[in-house]
C-alpha positions in Angstrom: 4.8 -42.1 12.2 5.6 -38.4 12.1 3.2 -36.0 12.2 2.4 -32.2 12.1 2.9 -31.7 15.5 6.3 -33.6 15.3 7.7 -31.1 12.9 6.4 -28.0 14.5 8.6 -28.9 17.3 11.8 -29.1 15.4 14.3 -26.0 15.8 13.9 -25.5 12.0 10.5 -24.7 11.7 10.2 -22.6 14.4 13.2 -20.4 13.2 11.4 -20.4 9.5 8.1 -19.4 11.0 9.8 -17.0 12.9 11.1 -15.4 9.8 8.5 -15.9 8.0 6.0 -13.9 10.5 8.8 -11.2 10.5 9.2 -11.1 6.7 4.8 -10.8 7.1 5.2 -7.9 9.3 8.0 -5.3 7.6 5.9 -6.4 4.2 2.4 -5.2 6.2 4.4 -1.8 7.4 6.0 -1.5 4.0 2.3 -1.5 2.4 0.5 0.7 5.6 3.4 3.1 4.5 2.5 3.1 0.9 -1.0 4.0 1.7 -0.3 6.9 3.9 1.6 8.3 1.3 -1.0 7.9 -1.5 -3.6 9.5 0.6 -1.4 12.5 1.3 -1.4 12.9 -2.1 -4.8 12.8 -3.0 -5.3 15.2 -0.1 -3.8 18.1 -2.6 -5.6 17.0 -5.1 -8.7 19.3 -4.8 -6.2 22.6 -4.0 -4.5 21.4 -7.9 -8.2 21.0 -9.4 -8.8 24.3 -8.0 -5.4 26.3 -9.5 -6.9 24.6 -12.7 -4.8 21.8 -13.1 -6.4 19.3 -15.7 -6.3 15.4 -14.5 -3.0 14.8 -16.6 -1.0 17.3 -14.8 -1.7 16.6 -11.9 -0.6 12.9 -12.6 2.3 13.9 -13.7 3.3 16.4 -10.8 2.0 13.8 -8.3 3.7 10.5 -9.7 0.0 9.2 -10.0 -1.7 7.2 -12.7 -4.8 9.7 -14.7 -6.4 6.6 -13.5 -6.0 6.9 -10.2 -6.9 10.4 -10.3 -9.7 10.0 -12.5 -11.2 7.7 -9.6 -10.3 10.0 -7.1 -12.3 13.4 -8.6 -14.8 11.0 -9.2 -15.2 9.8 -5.9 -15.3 13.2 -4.6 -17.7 14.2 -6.6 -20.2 11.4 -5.8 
């Protein structure tokens, strides 16, 4: 009978789990980089509220969703 153990032996699986766990780690970097970059833009947010920017340009000048910053001011506010 073959089992689980059998398989995991096999040069085939190992070089798909290989990629697989590499594919799992540039998508994790890809998404940690996508975060930094929406917090650096909600870090200007407040200096933009301040000029007297309303929410939608803002947005616009910050490739946001009103949305987003919607939730933002509010959670600064809170």
């Amino acid at each position: 009978m073959f089992y689980l153990r059998d398989l995991k032996k096999t040069r085939f699986y190992q070089e798909a789990f290989l990629k697989g766990k590499e594919q799992g780690l540039k998508e994790g970097k890809l998404e940690v980089q996508q975060e930094a970059i929406l917090l650096e833009k909600f870090s200007v947010v407040p200096n933009l509220i301040n000029l007297g920017l309303t929410v939608e340009q803002i947005a616009l000048a910050m490739e946001l969703q009103v949305e987003q910053v919607s939730q933002f001011i509010d959670g600064e506010n809170n």
